[in-house]
C-alpha positions, 0 to 999 in steps of 0.5 A: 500441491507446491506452488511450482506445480499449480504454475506449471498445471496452469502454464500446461492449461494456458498452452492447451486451452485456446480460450483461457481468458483468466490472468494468474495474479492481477498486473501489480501483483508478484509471487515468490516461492522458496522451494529446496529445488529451486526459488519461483518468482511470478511477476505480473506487470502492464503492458506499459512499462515495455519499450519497443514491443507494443509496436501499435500502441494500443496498449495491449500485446497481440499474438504477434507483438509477443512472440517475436519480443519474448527475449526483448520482454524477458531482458527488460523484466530481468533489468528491472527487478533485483532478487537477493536471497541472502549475498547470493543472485542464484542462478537462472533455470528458466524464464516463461512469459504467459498471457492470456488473450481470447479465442480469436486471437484479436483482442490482446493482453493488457498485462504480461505474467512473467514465471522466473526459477532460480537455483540459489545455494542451499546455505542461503536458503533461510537467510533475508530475501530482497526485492528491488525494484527499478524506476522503470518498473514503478509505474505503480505499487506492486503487492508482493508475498514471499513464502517458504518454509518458515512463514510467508510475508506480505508488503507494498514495494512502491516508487517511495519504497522500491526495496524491501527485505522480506524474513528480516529481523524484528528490526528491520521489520519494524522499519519497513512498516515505520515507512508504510505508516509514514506515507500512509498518513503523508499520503492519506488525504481522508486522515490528512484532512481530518487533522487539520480540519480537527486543528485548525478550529482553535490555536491551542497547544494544550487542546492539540495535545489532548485531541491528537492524544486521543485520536492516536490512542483510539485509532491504535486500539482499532487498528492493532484489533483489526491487524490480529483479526478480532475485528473485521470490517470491510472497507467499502463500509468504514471509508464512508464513515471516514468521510462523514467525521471530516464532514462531522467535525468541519460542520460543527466548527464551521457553526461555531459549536463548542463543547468543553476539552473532556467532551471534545477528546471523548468525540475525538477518541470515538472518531479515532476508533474508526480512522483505526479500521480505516488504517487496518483495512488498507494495511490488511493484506501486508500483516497476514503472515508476519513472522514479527507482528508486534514489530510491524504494529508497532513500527506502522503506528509510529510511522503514522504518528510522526506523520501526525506530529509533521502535520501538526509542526507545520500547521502551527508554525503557519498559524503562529506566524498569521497570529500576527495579523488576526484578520488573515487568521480568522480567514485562514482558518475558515478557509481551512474548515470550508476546505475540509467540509466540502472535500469530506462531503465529496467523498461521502457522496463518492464512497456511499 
């Protein structure tokens, strides 16, 4: 059964069934589906990101707050999302906005599911799909997953990342995931931490080498075993362990433990290995599907490591210049490590 027909199936039970409770996708969440008749956006958004509808201001649409704004709600949702297949628009068929409320009508929706159809020509039919979203419809991330014929895709459309191109080349799918891998460890505070906890122990260039060396090769190997489904682990189960190696490696620094580099690079590489599952578990849902899976292992891998090499520039250059003064160092540097330990013994207590 298409997915036009579920919509309808479920638009038809929505309208019969009073106490329909249950959303069709989760707000932040949209649906394209590529059929020969017609294309099918689905859209679901908070209630915040509309102007002049939720007149009480409670942040829930009421029965009555909907009804009367359905154009004012349908003309703010066309002017925040721009779809492209190919050069084309399409042409619209049809807009349904569908909600959700109980029984008695008094406790109102926090999200509104917004069903478009468009009409695009049939010559443009297997070419890219581009999705833009506005400012003003980037209140969060939005998870979208575009299906048609040939495959589906899944990717995070985000205020650093507001347009993406879905069935594109290798390519260009190579450089949408080099920007997921590259805000992914600018962003990622747990990896974040952990590198410059793991550098901030000693001011050596050749150490650095050979532990980011490590740590990138092992992460890799987990990461692309994750991404293809050899390995699965649920992150309610790694994002704890994360925790514990910044809370690993601060500790030991902290106390002065020292082993030789070859040691050293052998932990570092087994800490890898789990920051790897840490990366696929948050990336799982985007590399289902890919029409270019090596594209976008290797794209997200380069991505993170040019967000390592950033991290490792700019730490260096500050403590090349405090190498200048030996007391500001020191303290710096333990300053750093206590940093790290204490914020990895908070998400340890948080995620356990």
């Amino acid at each position: 059964m298409s997915l036009l027909v579920r919509f309808i199936a479920t638009l038809i039970f929505l309208a019969l069934g009073t106490g329909a409770q249950a959303h069709l996708i989760s707000a932040g969440n949209g649906l394209v589906n590529v059929l020969p008749e017609r294309t099918v956006l689905l859209l679901a958004v908070p209630v915040s990101v509309f102007q002049n509808v939720d007149t009480n201001q409670d942040g829930l649409l009421q029965p009555e707050e909907i009804q009367p704004n359905r154009e004012r709600i349908i003309e703010q949702l066309s002017k925040s999302i721009r779809l492209d297949m190919g050069q084309s628009q399409g042409e619209v068929l049809d807009d349904q906005i569908m909600t959700s409320v109980h029984a008695d009508n008094r406790q109102g929706t926090p999200q509104v599911e917004w069903l478009r159809s468009i009409k695009f020509p049939q010559e443009v039919q297997n070419s890219p799909i581009q999705i833009t979203l506005k400012d003003n419809l980037l209140t969060s991330d939005y998870l979208f997953q575009v299906k048609r014929v040939d495959g589906q895709e899944i990717a995070k459309i985000s205020p650093a990342h507001p347009t993406h191109v879905f069935f594109d080349q290798a390519w260009g799918t190579f450089q949408a995931f080099f920007l997921d891998g590259w805000h992914h460890i600018v962003q990622g505070y747990d990896h974040l931490v952990f590198l410059i906890t793991l550098l901030a122990a000693s001011m050596v260039w050749r150490r650095w080498f050979w532990l980011l060396s490590a740590f990138t090769v092992a992460h890799g190997i987990t990461y692309g075993l994750a991404s293809f489904g050899w390995v699965q682990v649920k992150p309610e189960h790694i994002e704890p362990i994360i925790a514990l190696t910044i809370v690993l490696i601060a500790g030991l620094n902290l106390l002065r433990f020292t082993m030789n580099l070859k040691a050293e690079v052998l932990v570092v590489f087994g800490l890898g290995l789990f920051h790897g599952l840490g990366f696929a578990s948050a990336m799982a849902l985007q590399l289902q599907g890919q029409r270019f899976p090596m594209s976008s292992l290797l794209g997200f891998n380069l991505g993170v490591e040019a967000g390592q090499v950033l991290v490792c520039l700019l730490l260096g250059s500050l403590l090349e210049i405090l190498k200048r003064h030996t007391n500001q160092l020191e303290h710096v540097r333990t300053a750093m490590l206590w940093a790290g330990f204490l914020a990895g013994a908070f998400w340890l207590f948080e995620r356990i």
